[in-house]
C-alpha positions in Angstrom: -4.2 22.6 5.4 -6.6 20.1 4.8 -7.2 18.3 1.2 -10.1 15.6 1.6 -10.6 16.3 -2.2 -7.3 13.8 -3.3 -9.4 10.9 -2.6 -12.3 11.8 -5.3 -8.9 12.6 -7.4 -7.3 9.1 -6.8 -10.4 7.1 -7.0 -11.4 9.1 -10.6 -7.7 8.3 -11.8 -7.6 4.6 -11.2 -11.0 4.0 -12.3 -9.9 5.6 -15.7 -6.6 3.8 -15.9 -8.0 0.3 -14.0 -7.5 -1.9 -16.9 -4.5 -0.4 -18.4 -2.9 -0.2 -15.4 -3.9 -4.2 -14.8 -1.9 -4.5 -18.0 1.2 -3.0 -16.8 1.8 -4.6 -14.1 1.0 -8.2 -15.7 4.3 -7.3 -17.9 6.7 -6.1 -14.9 9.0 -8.9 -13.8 8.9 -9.8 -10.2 11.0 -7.6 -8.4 13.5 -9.5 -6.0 13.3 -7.1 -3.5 10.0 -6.9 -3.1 9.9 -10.8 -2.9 12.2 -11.0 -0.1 10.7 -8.5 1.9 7.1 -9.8 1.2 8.2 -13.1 2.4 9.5 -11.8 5.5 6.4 -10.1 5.9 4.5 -13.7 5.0 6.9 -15.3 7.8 5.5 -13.0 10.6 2.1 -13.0 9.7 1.1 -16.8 8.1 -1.3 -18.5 10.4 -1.7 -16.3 12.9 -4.5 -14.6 11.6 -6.4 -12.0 9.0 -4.4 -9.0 7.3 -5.5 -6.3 5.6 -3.9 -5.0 2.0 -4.7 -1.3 2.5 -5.0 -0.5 -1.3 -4.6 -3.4 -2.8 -4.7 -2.3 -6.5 -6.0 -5.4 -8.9 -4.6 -7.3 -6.1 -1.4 -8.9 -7.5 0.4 -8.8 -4.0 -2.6 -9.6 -1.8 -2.4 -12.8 -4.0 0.9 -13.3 -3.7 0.7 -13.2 0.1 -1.9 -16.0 0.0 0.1 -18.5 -2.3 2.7 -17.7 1.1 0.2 -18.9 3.5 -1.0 -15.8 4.7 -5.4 -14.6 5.3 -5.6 -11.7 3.4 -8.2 -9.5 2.8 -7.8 -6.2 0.2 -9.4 -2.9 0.2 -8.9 -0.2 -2.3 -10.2 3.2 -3.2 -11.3 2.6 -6.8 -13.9 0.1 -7.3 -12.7 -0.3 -11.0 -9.2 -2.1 -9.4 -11.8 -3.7 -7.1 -13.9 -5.0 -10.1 -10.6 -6.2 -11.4 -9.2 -7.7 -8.1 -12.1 -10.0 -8.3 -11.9 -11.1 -11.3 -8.1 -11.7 -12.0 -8.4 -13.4 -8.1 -12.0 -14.9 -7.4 -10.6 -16.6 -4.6 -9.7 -13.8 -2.6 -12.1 -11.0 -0.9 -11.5 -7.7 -2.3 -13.7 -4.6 -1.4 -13.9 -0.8 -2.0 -12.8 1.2 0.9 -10.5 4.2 1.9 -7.0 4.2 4.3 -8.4 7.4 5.8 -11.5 5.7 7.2 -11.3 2.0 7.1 -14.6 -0.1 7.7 -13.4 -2.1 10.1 -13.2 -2.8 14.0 -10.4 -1.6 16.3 -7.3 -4.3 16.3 -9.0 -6.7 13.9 -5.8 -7.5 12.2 -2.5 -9.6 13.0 -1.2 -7.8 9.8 -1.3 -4.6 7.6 0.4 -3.9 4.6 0.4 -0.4 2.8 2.1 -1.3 -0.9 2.6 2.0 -3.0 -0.5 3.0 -1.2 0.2 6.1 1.1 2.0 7.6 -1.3 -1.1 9.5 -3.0 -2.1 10.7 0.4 -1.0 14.4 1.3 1.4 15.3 3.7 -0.6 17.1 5.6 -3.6 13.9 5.5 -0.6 11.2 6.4 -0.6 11.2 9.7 -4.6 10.5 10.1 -4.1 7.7 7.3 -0.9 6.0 9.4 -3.6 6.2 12.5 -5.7 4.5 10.7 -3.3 2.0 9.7 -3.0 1.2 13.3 -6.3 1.4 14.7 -7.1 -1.8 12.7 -3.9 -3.5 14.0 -3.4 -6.1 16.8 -1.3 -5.2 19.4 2.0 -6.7 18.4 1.3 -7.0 14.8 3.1 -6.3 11.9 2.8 -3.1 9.6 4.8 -3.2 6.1 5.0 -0.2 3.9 6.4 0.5 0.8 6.9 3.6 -1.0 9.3 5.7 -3.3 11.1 7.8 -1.6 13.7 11.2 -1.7 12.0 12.9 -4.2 10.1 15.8 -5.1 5.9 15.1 -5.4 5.5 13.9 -9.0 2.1 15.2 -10.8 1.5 13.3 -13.7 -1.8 14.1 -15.9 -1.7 11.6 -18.0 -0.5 7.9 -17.5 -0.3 5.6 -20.7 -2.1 7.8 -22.5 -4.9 8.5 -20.4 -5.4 11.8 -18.5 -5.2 11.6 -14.4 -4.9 14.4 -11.7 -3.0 11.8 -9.2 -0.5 13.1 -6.7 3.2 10.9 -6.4 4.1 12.0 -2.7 7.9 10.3 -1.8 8.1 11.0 2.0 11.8 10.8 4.0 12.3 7.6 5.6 13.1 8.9 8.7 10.5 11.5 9.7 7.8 8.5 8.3 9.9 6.1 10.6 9.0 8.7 13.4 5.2 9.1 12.3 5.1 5.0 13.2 6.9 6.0 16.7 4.4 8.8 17.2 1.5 6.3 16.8 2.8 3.3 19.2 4.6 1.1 16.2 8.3 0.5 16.5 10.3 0.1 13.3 12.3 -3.2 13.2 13.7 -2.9 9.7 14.1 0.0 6.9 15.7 -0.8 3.1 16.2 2.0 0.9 17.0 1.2 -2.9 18.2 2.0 -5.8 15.5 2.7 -8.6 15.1 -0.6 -11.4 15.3 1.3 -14.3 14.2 -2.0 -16.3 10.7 -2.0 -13.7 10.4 2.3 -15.2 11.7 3.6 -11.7 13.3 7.2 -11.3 13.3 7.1 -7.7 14.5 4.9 -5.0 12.4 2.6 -3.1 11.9 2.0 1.0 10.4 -0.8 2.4 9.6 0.0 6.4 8.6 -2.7 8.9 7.6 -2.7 11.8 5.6 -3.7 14.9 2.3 -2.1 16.9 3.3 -2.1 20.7 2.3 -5.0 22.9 
């Protein structure tokens, strides 16, 4: 069953919580895992062309791709993150725009990251989002997605004090490792974590990436 109403629930949420969520993540310490498998990301990616941050937030990791080297350009769904994308990076290009219909041409990008980004799309919607996903991406290029995982939807509504209706969806790592195979991208590496209980994780953490097919 269909739910097109999550996006007018997402982008409502993170507009409330924009700058207190910008001050959150200011005091998180960098994760090391995350840092490795950015960089391996950056590695593929650097100089070869533009990639897209699908949901880039306030757009800490779209800027930390492009102290690696790498073109990037970051979308989100709230235009309150957008509004403080720019600001806290004024060198980068950040716009408003949705996974599920992305304002851009077929195979425009060498690169696509997804970054705690799928996970407020439903089950049911993930599918035409990982499409998506792919329709922007080069033949051959590199997809990186990161989300909680084994776990039951969390349904928070409030966050730091201010009320949300935002959805937490933790897919299996396998069936979304199939979902890629299903739309022509073959998975070259999956991590699964343990949760950082210092970063205010309850759930463990995959990293999956892979490659669109030539």
């Amino acid at each position: 069953m269909s739910d097109q109403d999550f996006l007018g629930r997402t982008r409502s949420s993170y507009d409330a919580i924009a700058d207190e969520y910008a001050a959150w993540i200011r005091e998180l310490k960098d994760s090391p895992w995350d840092t490795a498998v950015l960089g391996a990301f950056a590695e593929r990616v650097a100089g070869r062309g533009p990639v897209l941050d699908a949901g880039c937030g306030e757009g800490r990791i779209a800027a930390h791709l492009a102290a690696l080297g790498v073109d990037v350009w970051g979308i989100d769904l709230s235009p309150a993150m957008v509004a403080n994308a720019r600001t806290g990076h004024p060198h980068l290009r950040f716009d408003v725009g949705s996974i599920t219909a992305l304002p851009f041409e077929d195979e425009q990008y060498v690169g696509v990251l997804a970054w705690y980004s799928l996970i407020h799309v439903p089950p049911a919607e993930l599918p035409g989002a990982v499409a998506e996903l792919v329709r922007v991406l080069q033949p051959g290029g590199c997809l990186l997605v990161a989300f909680q995982t084994d776990a039951e939807t969390f349904r928070p509504t409030e966050l730091r004090g201010i009320p949300v209706a935002l959805e937490f969806h933790r897919p299996d790592v396998t069936a979304f490792a199939a979902l890629l195979g299903e739309h022509g991208v073959d998975v070259d590496a999956t991590t699964v974590r343990a949760p950082d209980a210092d970063a205010g994780e309850s759930t463990r953490q995959a990293y999956v990436l892979a490659r669109k097919h030539t």
